[in-house]
Residue frames relative to the residue before (quaternion, step in Angstrom):
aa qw qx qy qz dx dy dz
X 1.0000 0.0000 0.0000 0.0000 0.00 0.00 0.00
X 0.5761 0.5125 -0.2931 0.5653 3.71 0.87 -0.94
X 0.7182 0.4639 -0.2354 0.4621 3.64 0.35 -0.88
X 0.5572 0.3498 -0.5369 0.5282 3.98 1.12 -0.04
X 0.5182 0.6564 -0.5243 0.1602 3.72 0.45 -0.72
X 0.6603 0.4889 -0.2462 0.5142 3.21 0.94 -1.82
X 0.6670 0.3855 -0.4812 0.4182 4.05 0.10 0.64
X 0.6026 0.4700 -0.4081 0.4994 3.47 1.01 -0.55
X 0.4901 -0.6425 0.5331 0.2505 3.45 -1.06 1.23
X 0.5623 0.6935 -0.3286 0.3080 3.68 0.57 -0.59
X 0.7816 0.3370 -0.0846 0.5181 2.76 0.97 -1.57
X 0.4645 0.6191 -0.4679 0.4266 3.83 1.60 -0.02
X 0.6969 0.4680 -0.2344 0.4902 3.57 0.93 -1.58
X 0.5848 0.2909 -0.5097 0.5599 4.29 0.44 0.12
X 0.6424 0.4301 -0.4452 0.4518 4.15 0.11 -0.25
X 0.7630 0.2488 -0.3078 0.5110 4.04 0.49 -0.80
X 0.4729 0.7729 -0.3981 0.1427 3.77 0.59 -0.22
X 0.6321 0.4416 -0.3331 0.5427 3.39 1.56 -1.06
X 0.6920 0.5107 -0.4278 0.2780 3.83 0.56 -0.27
X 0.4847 0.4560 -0.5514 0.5031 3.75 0.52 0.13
X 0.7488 0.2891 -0.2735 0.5300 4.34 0.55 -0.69
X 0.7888 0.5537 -0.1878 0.1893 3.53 0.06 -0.78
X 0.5734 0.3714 -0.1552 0.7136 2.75 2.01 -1.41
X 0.5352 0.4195 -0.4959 0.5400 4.14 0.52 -0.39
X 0.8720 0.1546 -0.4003 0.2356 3.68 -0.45 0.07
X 0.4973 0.5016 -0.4685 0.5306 3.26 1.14 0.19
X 0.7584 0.2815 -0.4674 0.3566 3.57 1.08 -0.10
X 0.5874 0.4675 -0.4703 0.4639 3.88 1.05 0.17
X 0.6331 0.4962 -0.3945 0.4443 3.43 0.70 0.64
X 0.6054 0.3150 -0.3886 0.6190 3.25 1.64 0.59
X 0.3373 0.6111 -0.4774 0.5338 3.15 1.37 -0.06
X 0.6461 0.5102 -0.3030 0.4800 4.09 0.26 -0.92
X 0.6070 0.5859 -0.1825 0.5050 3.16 0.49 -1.47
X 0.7899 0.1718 -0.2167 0.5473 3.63 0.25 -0.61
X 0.4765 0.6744 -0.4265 0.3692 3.19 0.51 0.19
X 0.8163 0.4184 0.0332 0.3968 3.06 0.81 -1.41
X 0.5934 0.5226 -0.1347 0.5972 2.76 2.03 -0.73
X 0.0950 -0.8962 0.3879 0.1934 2.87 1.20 -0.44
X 0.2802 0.7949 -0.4539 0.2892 3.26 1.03 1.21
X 0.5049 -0.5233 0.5081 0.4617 4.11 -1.04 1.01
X 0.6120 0.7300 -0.2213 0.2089 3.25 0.21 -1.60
X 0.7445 0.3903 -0.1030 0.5318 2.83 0.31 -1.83
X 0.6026 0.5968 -0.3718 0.3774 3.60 0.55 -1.25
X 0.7168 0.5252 -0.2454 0.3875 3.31 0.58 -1.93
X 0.6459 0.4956 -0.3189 0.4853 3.64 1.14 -0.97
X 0.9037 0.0935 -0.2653 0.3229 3.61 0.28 -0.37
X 0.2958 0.6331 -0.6122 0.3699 3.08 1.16 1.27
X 0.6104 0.5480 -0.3718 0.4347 3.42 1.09 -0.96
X 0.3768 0.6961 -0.4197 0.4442 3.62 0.90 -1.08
X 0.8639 0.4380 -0.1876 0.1632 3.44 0.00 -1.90
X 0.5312 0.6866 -0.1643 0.4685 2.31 1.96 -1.50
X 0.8230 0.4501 -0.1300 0.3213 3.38 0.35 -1.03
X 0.6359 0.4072 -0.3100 0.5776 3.41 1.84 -0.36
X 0.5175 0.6406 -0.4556 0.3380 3.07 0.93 -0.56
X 0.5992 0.5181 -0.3208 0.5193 3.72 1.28 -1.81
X 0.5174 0.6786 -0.3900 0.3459 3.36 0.49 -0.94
X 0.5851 0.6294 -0.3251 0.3949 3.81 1.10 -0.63
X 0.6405 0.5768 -0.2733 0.4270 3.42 1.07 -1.74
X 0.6671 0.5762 -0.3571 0.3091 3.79 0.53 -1.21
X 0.5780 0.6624 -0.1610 0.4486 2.89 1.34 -2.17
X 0.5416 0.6611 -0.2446 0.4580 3.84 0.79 -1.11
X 0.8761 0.1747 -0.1038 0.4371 2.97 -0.06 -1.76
X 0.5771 0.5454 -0.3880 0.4680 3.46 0.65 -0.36
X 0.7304 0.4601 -0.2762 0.4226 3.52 1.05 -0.87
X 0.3918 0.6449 -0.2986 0.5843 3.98 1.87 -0.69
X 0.8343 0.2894 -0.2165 0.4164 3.86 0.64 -0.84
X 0.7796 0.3921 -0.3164 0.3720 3.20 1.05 -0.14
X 0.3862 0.8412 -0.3154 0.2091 3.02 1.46 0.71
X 0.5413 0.5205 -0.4087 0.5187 3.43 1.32 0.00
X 0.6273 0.4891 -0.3719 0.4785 3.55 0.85 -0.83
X 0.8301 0.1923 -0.3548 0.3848 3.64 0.05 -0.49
X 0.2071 0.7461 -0.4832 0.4086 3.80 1.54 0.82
X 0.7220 0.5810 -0.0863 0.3656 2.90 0.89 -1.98
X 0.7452 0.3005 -0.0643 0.5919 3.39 0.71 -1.51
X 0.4777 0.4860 -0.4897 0.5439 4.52 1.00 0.87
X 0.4331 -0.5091 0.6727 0.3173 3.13 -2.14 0.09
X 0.8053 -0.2183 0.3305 0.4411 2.82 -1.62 -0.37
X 0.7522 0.4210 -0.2661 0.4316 3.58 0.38 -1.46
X 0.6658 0.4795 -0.3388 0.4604 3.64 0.90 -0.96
X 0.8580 0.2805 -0.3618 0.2331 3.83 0.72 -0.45
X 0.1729 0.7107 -0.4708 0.4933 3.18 1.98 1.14
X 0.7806 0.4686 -0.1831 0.3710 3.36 0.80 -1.04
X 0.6522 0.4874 -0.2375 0.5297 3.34 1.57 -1.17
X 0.5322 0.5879 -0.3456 0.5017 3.76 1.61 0.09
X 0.7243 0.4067 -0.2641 0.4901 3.48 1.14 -0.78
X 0.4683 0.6229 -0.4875 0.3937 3.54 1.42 -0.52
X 0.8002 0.3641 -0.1843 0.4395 3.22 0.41 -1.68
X 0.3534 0.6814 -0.4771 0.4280 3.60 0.71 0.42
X 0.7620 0.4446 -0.1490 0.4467 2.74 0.22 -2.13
X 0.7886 0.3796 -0.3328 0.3511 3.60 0.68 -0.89
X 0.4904 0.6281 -0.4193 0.4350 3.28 1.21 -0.42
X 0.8329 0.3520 -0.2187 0.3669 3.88 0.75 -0.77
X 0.6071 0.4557 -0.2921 0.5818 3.35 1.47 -0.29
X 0.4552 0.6264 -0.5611 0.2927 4.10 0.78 -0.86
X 0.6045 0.5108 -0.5230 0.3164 3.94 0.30 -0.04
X 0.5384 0.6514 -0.3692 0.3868 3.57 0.91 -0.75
X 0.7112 0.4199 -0.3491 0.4427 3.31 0.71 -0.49
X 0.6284 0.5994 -0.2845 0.4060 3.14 0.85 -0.57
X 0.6778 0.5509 -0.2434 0.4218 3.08 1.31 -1.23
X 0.4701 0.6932 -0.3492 0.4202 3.51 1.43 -1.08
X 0.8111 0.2546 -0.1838 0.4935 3.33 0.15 -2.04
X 0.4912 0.3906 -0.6167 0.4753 3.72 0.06 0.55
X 0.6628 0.5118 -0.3415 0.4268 3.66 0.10 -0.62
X 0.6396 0.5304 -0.1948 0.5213 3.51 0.85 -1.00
X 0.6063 0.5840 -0.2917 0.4540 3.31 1.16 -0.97
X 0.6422 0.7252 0.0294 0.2464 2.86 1.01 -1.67
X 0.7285 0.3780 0.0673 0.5673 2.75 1.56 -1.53
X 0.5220 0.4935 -0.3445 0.6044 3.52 1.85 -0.39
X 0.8431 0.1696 -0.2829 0.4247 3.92 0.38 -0.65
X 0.1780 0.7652 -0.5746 0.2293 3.84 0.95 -0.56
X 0.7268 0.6689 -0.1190 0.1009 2.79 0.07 -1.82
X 0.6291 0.7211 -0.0021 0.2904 2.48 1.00 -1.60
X 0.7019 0.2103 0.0637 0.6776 3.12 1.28 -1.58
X 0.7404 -0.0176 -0.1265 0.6599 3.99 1.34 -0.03
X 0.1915 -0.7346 0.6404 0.1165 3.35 -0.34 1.68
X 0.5787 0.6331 -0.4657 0.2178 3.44 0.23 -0.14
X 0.5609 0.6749 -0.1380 0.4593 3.03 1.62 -1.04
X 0.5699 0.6169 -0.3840 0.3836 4.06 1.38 -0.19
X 0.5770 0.4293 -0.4532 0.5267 3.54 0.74 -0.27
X 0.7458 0.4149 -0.3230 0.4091 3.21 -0.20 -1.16
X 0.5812 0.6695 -0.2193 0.4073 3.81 0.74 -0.58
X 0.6656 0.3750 -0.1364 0.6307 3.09 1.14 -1.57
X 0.7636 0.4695 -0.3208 0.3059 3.79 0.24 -0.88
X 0.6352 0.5677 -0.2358 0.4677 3.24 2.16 -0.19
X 0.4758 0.6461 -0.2012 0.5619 2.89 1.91 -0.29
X 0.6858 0.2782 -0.1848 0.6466 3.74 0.96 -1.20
X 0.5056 0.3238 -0.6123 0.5144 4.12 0.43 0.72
X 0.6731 0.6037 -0.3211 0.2817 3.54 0.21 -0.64
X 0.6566 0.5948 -0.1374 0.4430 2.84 1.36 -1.46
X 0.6421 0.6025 -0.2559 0.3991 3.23 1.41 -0.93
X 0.7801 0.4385 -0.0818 0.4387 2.79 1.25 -1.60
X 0.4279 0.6880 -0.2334 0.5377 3.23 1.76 0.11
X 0.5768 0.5570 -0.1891 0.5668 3.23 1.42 -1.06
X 0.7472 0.3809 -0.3078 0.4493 3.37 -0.08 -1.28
X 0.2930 0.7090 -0.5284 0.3638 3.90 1.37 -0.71
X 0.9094 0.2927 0.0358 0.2933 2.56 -0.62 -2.17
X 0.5390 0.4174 -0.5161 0.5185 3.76 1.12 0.48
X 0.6535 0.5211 -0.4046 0.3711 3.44 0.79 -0.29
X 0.5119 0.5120 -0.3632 0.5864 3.82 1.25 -0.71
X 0.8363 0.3851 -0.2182 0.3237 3.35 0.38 -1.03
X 0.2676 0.8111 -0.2840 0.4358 3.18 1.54 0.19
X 0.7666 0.3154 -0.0761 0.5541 2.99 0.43 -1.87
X 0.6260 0.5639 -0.3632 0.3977 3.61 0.64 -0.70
X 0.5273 0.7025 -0.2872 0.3820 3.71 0.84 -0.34
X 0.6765 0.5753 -0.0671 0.4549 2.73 1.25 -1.63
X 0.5674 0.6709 -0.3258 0.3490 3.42 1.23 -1.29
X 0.7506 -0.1361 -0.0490 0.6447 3.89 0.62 -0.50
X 0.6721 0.3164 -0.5761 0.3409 4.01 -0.08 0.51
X 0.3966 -0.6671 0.5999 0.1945 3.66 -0.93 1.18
X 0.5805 0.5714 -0.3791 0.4391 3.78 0.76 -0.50
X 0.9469 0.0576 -0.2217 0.2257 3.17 0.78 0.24
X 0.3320 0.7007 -0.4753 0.4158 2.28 1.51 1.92
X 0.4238 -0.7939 0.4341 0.0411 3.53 -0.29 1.61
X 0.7661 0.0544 0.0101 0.6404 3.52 1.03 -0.93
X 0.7544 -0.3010 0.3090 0.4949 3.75 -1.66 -0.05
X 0.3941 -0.6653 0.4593 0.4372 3.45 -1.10 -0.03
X 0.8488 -0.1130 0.2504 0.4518 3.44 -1.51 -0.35
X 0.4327 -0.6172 0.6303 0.1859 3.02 -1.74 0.36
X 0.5125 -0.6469 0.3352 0.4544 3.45 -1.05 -0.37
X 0.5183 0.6253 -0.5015 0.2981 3.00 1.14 0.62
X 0.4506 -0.7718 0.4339 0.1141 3.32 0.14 1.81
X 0.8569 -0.3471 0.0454 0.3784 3.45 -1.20 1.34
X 0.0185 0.6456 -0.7167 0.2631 3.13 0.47 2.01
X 0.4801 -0.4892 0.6627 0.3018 3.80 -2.07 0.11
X 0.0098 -0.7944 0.6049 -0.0543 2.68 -1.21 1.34
C-alpha cells in the first residue's frame, strides 16, 4: 500500500515540496555560518547544500505539473483558484532555482583556478539564496492554500495568474 503512494505524482510533490524551502534555508544559513567562519569546509558543505536544494526544485515541478488534475479534482472552488496560482507562480519563478545551483556550482569550483573569487562567489550565492528563498515561500504560499482552508485568511486569487501580491 505505501509503495502505490510513491507512483502517484501527488503524493511525490507533498514528500519533495519542503526541500526547494526547507533544505534552502537551513542551507543559506550554513551558507552564513561559513561565511563568517570563514571556513573551506564549511563553505564547500553548504554550497553543496545549495546546489542540491536548489535541483531539488526541478523534481518538485515535475511531479507537481502531473499531479495537477488529481488535486483539481479532490479542491473546491477556492482551493482550485489557488492550485492555479501555485502553479503559476511556479511556472514563473522555477528559474531561480536553477539559477542558484549554477551559482552554487559556481562558487564550489571557481575557486579552484581563482581563489580569490570565493568570497565574492559565496556572498553572491547567499544574496541569491535569500532571494531564492523568499521565491519559494511565495510559490509555497499559494500551495498551502490548495487543500488547507485554515489558512486561507482572505478570498482567493484572481485570474490574474502568478502576479505579486
Amino acid at each position: 500500500m505505501l509503495g502505490e503512494n510513491f507512483l502517484r505524482p501527488e503524493y511525490v510533490h507533498v514528500l519533495l515540496n519542503p526541500l526547494p524551502v526547507y533544505g534552502l534555508a537551513v542551507a543559506v544559513v550554513a551558507l552564513m555560518i561559513a561565511l563568517l567562519t570563514r571556513k573551506r569546509v564549511a563553505l564547500v558543505i553548504a554550497l553543496s547544500l545549495i546546489a542540491l536544494t536548489s535541483l531539488t526544485a526541478w523534481p518538485t515541478y515535475v511531479y507537481g505539473e502531473a499531479a495537477y488534475d488529481r488535486a483539481s479534482a479532490m479542491s473546491d472552488d477556492d482551493g482550485g483558484k489557488w492550485l492555479d496560482e501555485h502553479q503559476a507562480r511556479g511556472e514563473r519563478c522555477i528559474f531561480a532555482f536553477y539559477i542558484l545551483s549554477g551559482l552554487s556550482l559556481l562558487a564550489l569550483v571557481a575557486p579552484a583556478k581563482w581563489p580569490a573569487s570565493s568570497l565574492p562567489l559565496a556572498g553572491a550565492t547567499l544574496v541569491v539564496g535569500i532571494a531564492t528563498l523568499c521565491i519559494g515561500g511565495w510559490i509555497a504560499y499559494a500551495g498551502g492554500r490548495v487543500r488547507h482552508k485554515e489558512f486561507r485568511a482572505g478570498p482567493p486569487p484572481s485570474a490574474n495568474k502568478g502576479n505579486f501580491d
